[in-house]
C-alpha positions, -999 to 999 in steps of 0.1 A, spaced: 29 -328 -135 38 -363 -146 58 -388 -128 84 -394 -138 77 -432 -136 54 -429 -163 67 -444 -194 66 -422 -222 45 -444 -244 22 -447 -221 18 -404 -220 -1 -381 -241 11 -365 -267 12 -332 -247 21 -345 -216 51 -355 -228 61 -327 -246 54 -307 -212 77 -332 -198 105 -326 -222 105 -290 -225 108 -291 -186 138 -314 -192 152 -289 -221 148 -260 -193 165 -278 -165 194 -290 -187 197 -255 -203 199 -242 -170 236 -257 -160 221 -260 -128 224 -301 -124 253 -324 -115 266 -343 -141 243 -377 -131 211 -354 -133 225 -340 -164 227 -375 -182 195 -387 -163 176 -361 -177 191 -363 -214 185 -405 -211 147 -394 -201 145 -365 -231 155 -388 -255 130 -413 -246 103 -385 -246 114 -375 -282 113 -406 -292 76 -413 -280 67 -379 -294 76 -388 -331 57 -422 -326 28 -404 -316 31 -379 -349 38 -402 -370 6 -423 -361 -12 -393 -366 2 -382 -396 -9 -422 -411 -44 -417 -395 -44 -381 -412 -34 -394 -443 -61 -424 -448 -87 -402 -438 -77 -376 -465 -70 -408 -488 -112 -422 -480 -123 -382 -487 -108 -381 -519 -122 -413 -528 -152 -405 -515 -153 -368 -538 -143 -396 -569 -171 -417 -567 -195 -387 -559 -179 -370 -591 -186 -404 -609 -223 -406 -594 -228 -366 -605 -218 -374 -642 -240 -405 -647 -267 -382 -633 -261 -351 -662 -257 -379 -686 -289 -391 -679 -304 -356 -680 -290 -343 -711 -302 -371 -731 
């Protein structure tokens, strides 16, 4: 388990999100005092937020290496019609 000492940008992605649904349980659970209560919500919120960081990241890393694919299919389309124009002369 992860320490709670661990700053959440400094966590995986998963470990975090282990972290937080532990959080979701306890809080769920009506078990804690009201201190622990907000403790837990102030720790939550910082997991979520270090959890969308880390998506977003990879959704920009996801979407440049779809954007260099596609480029890469354009000028290998490009190359692949020079080459038939060649031939069918």
């Amino acid at each position: 388990m992860t320490s709670e000492t661990e700053t959440p940008g400094e966590m995986t992605f998963g470990a975090a999100l282990g972290e937080l649904e532990q959080i979701v349980k306890s809080l769920e659970s009506g078990q804690l005092e009201l201190e622990e209560s907000l403790e837990r919500y102030e720790r939550g919120v910082a997991l979520l937020r270090a959890c969308q960081a880390k998506l977003a990241t990879a959704e920009q890393r996801v979407m440049m290496l779809v954007g260099e694919l596609e480029s890469d299919d354009a000028g290998a389309g490009t190359a692949q019609v020079s080459e038939e124009g060649v031939c069918g002369e």
